[in-house]
BATORRO-8460 format. One record per residue (C-alpha): residue in three letters; chain; z, x, y. Coordinates in steps of 0.1 Angstrom, whole numbers, padded with zeros to 4 digits. Last residue first. Layout:
<recs>
type=Ala; mol=A; pz=Z; px=X; py=Y
...
</recs>
This chain:
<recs>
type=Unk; mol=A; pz=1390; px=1753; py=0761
type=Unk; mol=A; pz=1365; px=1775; py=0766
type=Unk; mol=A; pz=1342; px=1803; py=0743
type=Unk; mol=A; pz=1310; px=1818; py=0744
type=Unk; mol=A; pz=1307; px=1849; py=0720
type=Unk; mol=A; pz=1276; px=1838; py=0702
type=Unk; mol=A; pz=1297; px=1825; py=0669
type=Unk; mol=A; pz=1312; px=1802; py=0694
type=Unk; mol=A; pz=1353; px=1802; py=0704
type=Unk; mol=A; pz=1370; px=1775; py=0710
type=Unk; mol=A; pz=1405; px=1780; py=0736
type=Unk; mol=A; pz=1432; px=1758; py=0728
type=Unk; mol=A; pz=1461; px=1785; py=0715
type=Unk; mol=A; pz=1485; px=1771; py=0694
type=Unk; mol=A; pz=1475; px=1791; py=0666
type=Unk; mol=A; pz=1480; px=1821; py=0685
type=Unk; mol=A; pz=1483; px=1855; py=0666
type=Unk; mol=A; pz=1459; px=1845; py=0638
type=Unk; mol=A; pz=1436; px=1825; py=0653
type=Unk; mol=A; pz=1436; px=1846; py=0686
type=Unk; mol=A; pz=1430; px=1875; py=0661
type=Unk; mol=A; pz=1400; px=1859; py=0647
type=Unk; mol=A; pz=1388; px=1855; py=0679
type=Unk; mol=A; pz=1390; px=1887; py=0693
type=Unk; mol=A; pz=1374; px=1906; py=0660
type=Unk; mol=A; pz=1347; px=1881; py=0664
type=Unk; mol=A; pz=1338; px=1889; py=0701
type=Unk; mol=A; pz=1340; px=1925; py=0696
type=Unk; mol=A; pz=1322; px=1928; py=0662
type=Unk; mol=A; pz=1291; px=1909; py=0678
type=Unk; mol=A; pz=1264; px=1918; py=0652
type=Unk; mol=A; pz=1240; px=1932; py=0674
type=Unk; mol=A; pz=1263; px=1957; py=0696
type=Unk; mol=A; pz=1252; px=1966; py=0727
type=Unk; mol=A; pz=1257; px=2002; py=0729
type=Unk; mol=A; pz=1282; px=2026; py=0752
type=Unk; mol=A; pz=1283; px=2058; py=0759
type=Unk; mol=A; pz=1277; px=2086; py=0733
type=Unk; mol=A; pz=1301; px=2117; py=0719
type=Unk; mol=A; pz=1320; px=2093; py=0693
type=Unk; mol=A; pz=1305; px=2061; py=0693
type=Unk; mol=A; pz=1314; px=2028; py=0708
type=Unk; mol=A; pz=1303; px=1990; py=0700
type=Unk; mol=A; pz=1294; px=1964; py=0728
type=Unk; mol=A; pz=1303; px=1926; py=0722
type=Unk; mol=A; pz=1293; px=1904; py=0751
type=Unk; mol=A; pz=1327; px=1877; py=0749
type=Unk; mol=A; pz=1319; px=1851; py=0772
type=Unk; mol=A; pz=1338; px=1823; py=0790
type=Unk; mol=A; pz=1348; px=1790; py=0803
type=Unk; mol=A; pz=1368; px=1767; py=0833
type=Unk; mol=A; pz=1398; px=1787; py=0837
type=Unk; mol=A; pz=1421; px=1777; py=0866
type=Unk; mol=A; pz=1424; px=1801; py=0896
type=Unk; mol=A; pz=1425; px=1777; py=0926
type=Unk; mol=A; pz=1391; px=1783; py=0936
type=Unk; mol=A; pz=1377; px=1770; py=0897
type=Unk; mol=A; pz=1379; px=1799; py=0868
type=Unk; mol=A; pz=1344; px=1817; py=0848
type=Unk; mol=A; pz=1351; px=1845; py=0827
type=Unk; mol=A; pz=1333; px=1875; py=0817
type=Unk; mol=A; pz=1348; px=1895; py=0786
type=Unk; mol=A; pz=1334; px=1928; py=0780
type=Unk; mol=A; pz=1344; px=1940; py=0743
type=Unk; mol=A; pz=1341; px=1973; py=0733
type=Unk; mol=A; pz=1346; px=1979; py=0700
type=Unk; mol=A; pz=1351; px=2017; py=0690
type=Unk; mol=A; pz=1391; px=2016; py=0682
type=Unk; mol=A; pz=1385; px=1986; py=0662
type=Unk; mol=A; pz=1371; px=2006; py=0635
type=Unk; mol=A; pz=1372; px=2047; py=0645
type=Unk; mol=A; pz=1369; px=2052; py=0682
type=Unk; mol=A; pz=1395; px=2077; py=0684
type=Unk; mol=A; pz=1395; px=2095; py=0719
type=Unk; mol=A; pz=1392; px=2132; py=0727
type=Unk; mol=A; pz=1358; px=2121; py=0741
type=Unk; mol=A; pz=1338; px=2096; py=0760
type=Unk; mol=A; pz=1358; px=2066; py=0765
type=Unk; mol=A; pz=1337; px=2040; py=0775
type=Unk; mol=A; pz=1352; px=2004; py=0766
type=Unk; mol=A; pz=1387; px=2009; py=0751
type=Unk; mol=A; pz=1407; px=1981; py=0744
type=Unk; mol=A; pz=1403; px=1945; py=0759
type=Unk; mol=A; pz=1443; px=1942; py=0759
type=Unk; mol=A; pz=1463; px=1908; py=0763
type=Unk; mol=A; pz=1433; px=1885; py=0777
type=Unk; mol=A; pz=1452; px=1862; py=0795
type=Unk; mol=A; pz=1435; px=1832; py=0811
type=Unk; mol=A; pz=1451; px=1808; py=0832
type=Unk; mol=A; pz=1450; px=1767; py=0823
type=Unk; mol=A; pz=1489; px=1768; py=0827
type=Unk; mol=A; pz=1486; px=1793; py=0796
type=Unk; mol=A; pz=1455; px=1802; py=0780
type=Unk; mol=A; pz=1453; px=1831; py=0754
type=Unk; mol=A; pz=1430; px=1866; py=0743
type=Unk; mol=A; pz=1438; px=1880; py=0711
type=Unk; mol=A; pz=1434; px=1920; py=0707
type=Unk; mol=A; pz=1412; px=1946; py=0716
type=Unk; mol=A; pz=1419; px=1982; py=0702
type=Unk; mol=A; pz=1429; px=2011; py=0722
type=Unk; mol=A; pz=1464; px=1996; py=0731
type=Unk; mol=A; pz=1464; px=1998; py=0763
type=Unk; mol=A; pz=1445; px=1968; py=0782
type=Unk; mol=A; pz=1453; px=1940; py=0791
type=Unk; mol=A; pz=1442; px=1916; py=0821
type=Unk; mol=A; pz=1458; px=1885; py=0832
type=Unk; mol=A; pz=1438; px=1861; py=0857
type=Unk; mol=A; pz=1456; px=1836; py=0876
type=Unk; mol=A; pz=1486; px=1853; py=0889
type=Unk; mol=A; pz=1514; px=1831; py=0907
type=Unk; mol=A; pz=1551; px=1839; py=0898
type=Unk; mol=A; pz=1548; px=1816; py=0863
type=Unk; mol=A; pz=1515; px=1832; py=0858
type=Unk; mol=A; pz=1535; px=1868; py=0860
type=Unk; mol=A; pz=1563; px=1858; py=0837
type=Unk; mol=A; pz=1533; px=1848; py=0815
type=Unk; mol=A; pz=1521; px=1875; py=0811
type=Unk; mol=A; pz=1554; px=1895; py=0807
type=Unk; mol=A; pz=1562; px=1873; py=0776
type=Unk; mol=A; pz=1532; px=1874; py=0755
type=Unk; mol=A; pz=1529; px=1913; py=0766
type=Unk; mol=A; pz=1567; px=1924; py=0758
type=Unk; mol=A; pz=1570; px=1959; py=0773
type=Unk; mol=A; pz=1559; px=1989; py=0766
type=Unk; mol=A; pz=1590; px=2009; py=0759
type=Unk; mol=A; pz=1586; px=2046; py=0745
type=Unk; mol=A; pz=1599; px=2062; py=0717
type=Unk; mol=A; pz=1567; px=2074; py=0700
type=Unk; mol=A; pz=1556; px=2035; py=0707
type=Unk; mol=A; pz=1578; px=2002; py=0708
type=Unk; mol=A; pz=1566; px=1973; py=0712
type=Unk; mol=A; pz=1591; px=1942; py=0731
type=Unk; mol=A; pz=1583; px=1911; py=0707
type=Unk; mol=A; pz=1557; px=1884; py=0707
type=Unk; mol=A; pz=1542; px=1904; py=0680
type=Unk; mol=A; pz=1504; px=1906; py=0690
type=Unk; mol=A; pz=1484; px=1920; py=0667
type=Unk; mol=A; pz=1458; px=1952; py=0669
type=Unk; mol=A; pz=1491; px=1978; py=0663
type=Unk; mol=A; pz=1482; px=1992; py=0634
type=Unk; mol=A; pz=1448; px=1999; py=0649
type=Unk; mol=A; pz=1463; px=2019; py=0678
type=Unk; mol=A; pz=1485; px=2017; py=0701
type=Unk; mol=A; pz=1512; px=1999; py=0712
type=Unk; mol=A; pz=1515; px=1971; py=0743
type=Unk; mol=A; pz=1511; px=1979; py=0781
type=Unk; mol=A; pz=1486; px=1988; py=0808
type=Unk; mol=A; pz=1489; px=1955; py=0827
type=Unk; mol=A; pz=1467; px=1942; py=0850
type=Unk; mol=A; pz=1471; px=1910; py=0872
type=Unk; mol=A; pz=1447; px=1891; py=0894
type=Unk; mol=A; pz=1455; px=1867; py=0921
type=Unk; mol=A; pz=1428; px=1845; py=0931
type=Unk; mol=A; pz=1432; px=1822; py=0964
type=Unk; mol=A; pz=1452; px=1849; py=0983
type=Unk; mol=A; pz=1477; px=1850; py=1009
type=Unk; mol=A; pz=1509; px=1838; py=0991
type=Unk; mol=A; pz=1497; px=1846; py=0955
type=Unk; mol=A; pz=1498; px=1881; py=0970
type=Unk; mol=A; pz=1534; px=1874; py=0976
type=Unk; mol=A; pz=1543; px=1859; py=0944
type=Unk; mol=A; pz=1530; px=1885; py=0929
type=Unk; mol=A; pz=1543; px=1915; py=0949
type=Unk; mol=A; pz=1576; px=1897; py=0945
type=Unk; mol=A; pz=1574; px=1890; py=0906
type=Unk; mol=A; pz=1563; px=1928; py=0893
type=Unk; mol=A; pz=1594; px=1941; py=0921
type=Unk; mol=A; pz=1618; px=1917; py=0900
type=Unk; mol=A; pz=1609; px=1929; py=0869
type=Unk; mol=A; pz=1610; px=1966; py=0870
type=Unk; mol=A; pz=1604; px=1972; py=0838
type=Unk; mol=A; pz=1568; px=1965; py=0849
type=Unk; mol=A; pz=1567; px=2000; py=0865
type=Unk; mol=A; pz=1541; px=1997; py=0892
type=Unk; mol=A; pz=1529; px=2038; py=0886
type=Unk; mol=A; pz=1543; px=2073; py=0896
type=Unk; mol=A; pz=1564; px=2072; py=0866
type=Unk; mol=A; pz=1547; px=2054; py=0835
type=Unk; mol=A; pz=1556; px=2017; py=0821
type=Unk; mol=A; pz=1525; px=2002; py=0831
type=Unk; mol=A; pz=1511; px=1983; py=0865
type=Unk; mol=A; pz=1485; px=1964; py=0882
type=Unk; mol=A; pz=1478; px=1942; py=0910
type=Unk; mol=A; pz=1450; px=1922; py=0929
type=Unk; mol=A; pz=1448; px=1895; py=0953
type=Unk; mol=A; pz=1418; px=1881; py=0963
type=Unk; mol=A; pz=1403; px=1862; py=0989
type=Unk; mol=A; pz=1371; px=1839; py=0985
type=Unk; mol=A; pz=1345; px=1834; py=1011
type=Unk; mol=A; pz=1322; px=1856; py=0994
type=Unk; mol=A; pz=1340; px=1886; py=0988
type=Unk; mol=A; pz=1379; px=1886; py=1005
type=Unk; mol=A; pz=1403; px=1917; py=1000
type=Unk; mol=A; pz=1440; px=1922; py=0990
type=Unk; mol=A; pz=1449; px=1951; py=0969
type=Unk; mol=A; pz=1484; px=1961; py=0954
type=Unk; mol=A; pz=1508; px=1991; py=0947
type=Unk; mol=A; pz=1487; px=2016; py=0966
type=Unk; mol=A; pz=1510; px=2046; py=0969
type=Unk; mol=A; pz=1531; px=2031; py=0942
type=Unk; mol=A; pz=1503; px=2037; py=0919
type=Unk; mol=A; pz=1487; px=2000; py=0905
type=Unk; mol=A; pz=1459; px=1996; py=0934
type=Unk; mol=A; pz=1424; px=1993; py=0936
type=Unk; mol=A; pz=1391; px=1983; py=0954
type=Unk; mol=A; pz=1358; px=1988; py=0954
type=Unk; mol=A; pz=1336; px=2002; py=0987
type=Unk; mol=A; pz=1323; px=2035; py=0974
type=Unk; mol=A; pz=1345; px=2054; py=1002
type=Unk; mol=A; pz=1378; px=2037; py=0990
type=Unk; mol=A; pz=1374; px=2048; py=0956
type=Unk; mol=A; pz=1362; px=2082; py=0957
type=Unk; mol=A; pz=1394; px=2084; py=0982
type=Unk; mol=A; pz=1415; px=2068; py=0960
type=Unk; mol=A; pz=1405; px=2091; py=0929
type=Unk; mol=A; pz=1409; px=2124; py=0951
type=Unk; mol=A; pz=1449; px=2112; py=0958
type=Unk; mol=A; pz=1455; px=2105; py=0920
type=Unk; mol=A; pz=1445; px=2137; py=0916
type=Unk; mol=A; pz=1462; px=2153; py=0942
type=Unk; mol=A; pz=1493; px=2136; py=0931
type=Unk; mol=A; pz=1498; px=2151; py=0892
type=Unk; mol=A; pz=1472; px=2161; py=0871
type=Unk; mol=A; pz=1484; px=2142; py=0844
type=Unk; mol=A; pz=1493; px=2113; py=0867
type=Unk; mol=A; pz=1468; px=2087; py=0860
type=Unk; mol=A; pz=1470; px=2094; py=0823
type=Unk; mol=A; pz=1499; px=2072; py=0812
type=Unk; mol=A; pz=1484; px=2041; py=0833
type=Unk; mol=A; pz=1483; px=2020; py=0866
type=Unk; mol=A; pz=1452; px=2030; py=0880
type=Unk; mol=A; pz=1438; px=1997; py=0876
type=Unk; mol=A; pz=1401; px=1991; py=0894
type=Unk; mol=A; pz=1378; px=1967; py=0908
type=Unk; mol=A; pz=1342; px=1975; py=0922
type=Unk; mol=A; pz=1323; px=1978; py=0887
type=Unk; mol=A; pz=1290; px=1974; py=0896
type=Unk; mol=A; pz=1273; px=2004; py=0870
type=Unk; mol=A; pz=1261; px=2024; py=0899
type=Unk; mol=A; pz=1301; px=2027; py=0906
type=Unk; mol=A; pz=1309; px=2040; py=0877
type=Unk; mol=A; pz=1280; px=2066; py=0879
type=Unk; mol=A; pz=1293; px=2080; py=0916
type=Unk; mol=A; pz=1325; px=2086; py=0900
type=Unk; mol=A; pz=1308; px=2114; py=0874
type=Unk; mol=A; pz=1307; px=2135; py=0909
type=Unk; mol=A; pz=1349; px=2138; py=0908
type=Unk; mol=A; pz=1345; px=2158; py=0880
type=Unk; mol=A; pz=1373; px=2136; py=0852
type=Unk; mol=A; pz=1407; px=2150; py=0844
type=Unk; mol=A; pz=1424; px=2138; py=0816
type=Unk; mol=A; pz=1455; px=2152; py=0794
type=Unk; mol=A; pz=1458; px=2150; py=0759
type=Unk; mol=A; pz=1472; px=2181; py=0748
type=Unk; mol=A; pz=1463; px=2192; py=0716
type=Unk; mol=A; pz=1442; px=2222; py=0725
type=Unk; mol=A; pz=1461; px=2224; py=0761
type=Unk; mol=A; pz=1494; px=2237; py=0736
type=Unk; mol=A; pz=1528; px=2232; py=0743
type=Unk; mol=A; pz=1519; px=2201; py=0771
type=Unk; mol=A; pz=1540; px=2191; py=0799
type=Unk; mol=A; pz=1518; px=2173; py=0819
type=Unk; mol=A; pz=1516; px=2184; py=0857
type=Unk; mol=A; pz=1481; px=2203; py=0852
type=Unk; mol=A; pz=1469; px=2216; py=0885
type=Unk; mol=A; pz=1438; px=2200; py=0903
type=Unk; mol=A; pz=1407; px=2214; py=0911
type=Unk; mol=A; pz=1378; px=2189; py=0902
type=Unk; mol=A; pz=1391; px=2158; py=0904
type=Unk; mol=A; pz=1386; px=2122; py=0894
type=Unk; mol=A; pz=1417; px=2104; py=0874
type=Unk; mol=A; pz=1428; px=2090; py=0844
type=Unk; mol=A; pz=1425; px=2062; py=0822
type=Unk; mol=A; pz=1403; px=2043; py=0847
type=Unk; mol=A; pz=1413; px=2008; py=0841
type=Unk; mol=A; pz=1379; px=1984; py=0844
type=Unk; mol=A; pz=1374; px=1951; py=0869
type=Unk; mol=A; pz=1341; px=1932; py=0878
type=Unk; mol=A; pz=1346; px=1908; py=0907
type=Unk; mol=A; pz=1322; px=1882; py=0918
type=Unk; mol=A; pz=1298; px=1886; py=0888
type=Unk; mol=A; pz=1263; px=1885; py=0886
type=Unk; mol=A; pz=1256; px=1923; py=0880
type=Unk; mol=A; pz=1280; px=1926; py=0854
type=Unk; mol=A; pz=1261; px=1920; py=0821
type=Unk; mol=A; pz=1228; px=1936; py=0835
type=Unk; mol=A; pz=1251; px=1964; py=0845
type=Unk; mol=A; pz=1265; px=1971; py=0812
type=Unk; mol=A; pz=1241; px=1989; py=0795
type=Unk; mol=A; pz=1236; px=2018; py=0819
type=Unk; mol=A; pz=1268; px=2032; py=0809
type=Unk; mol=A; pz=1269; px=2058; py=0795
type=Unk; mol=A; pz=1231; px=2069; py=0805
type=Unk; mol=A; pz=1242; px=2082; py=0838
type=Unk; mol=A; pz=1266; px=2107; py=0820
type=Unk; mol=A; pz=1242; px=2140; py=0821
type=Unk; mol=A; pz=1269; px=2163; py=0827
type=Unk; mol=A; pz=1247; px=2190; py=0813
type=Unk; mol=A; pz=1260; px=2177; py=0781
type=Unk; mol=A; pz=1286; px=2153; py=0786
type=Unk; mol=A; pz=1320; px=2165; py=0790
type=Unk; mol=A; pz=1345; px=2175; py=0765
type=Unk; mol=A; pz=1329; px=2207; py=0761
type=Unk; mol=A; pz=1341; px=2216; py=0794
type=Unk; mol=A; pz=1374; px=2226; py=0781
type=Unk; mol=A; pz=1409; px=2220; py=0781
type=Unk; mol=A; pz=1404; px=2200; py=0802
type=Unk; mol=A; pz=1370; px=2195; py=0820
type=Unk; mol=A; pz=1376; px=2154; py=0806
type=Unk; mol=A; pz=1348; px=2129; py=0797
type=Unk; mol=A; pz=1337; px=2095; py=0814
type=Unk; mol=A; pz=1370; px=2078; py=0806
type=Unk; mol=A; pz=1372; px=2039; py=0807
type=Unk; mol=A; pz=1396; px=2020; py=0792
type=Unk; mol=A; pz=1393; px=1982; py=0795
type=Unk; mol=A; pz=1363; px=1957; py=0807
type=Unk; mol=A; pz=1368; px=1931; py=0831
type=Unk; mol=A; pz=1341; px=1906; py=0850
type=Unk; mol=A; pz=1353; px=1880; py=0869
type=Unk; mol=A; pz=1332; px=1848; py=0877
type=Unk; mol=A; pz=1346; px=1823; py=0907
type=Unk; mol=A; pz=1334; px=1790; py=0906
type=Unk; mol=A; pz=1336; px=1764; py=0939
type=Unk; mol=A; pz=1328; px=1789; py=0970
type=Unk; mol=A; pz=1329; px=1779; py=1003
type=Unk; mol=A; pz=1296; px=1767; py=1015
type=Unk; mol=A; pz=1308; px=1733; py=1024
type=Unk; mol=A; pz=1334; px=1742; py=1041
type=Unk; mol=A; pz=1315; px=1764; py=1058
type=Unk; mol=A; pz=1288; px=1740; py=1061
type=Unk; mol=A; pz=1308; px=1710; py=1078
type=Unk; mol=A; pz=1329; px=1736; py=1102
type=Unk; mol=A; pz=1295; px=1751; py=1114
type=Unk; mol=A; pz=1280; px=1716; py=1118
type=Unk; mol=A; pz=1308; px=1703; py=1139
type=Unk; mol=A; pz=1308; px=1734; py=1161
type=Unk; mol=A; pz=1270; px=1732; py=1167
type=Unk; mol=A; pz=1276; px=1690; py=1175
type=Unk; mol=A; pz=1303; px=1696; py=1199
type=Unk; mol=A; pz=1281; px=1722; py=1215
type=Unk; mol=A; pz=1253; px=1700; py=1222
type=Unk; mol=A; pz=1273; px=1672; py=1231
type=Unk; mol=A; pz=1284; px=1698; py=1257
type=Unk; mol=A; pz=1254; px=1706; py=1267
type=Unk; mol=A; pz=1243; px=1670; py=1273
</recs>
């Protein structure tokens, strides 16, 4: 009888774990976020460091998602040297964050995080090194440095895989191709999502569409985002996230994975221009099966000002700016988009 007993126990744990695994995955991702910089000067923070309020509106948008990603252009520290070269600090953009504002970004829910970026290293290792441990201690996750070159972790039955990289020393250097394909391909190994970020792609408004070509900026090489997106899905991602530019741009579908090639800046405090595209912040949540194929989305449009955090914007600028530049960029694309930011395929 007892062992019936246990038989039955250990056929009904097996039935509802199966069972209970998890069918749709939701991700979250916003792009740059930069709660305000003590360099050059403290001005450049919020008053009183009062920055609870920047991003307060997000979290009802977030707080149902699996995953909810952001790149942190630039790190959390309070005493570390400038290593970027820079003639004059009153020009110089270089960003380092109090290491208390951390505790705000992660009241908001975000719990995944890109480091990979051309400010991450501005003040040098020790930054980078605070910004891990902020991270690590708060329970999220990270990676994109080659300290930390990728994440795995498992939420809810599911196990992720997560990587990110840019062109900038210290980072996952996507020129290096064959490094960006094995740490996919081995993440897509162990895990059932794999998630890619990419800090690549020109800036600025001039630079909202997407050429299909390697972009050039000031000199420098940021890769080819149509054709290293899809050089990752071929290796095993199945979520791509952009981000870069400073301005949003079209988002894409390819082997029924979703690529959003740069969601632009989201809460970027100061020394930033958030002029016309530069101040929409879209939030794109996205809905994918347990094998990482796209199933639907949403666009929730948020709008930036200078010197304030972030506000839900009415008029849904983000969502319609991204969808007329998938129309324009992608023709092919299958994704529908609806006026209320919804869109699938």
């Amino acid at each position: 009888m007892r062992r019936f007993f246990l038989l039955s126990l250990f056929l009904f744990i097996t039935f509802f774990q199966l069972f209970a695994q998890k069918d749709t995955i939701e991700i979250a991702a916003v792009g740059d976020i930069m709660l305000g910089t003590d360099y050059p000067e403290r001005k450049y923070l919020p008053p009183d460091d009062k920055c609870d309020i920047l991003l307060e509106p997000l979290i009802s948008h977030i707080d149902s998602s699996d995953i909810a990603f952001a790149n942190l252009e630039g790190a959390f520290a309070d005493s570390a040297e400038l290593v970027k070269q820079c003639n004059d600090p009153s020009v110089c953009y270089a960003f380092r964050t109090p290491q208390n504002y951390f505790s705000y970004i992660q009241k908001s829910g975000l719990n995944l995080f890109s480091l990979a970026n051309n400010h991450m290293f501005d003040f040098g290792m020790p930054a980078v090194d605070s910004t891990l441990a902020l991270i690590d201690r708060s329970g999220a996750y990270t990676a994109g440095v080659y300290k930390r070159p990728f994440a795995v972790f498992v939420r809810d039955s599911v196990t992720y895989g997560f990587t990110a990289f840019s062109p900038n020393k210290g980072t996952n250097d996507f020129h290096d191709t064959l490094r960006l394909v094995r740490i996919v391909q081995a993440l897509d190994d162990t895990a059932d999502i794999v998630v890619v970020s990419f800090h690549m792609g020109a800036e600025g408004s001039k630079h909202q569409h997407l050429t299909r070509k390697t972009e050039m900026y000031y000199g420098e090489n940021r890769g080819n985002p149509y054709k290293l997106s899809r050089k990752v899905i071929d290796a095993g991602a199945d979520v791509v996230i952009g981000h870069g530019p400073h301005v949003p741009r079209a988002f894409d579908l390819y082997k029924d994975r979703f690529i959003a090639y740069s969601l632009g800046n989201f809460c970027t405090y100061s020394r930033m221009n958030l002029d016309g595209p530069n101040g929409l912040a879209p939030l794109v949540k996205i809905k994918t099966n347990r094998e990482g194929k796209f199933i639907e989305g949403q666009i929730v449009s948020f709008k930036q000002y200078y010197g304030k955090g972030i506000i839900l914007d009415e008029f849904n600028r983000a969502a319609a700016k991204i969808q007329s530049l998938t129309r324009s960029d992608i023709p092919e694309c299958v994704l529908r988009f609806e006026k209320n930011g919804y869109f699938s395929k």
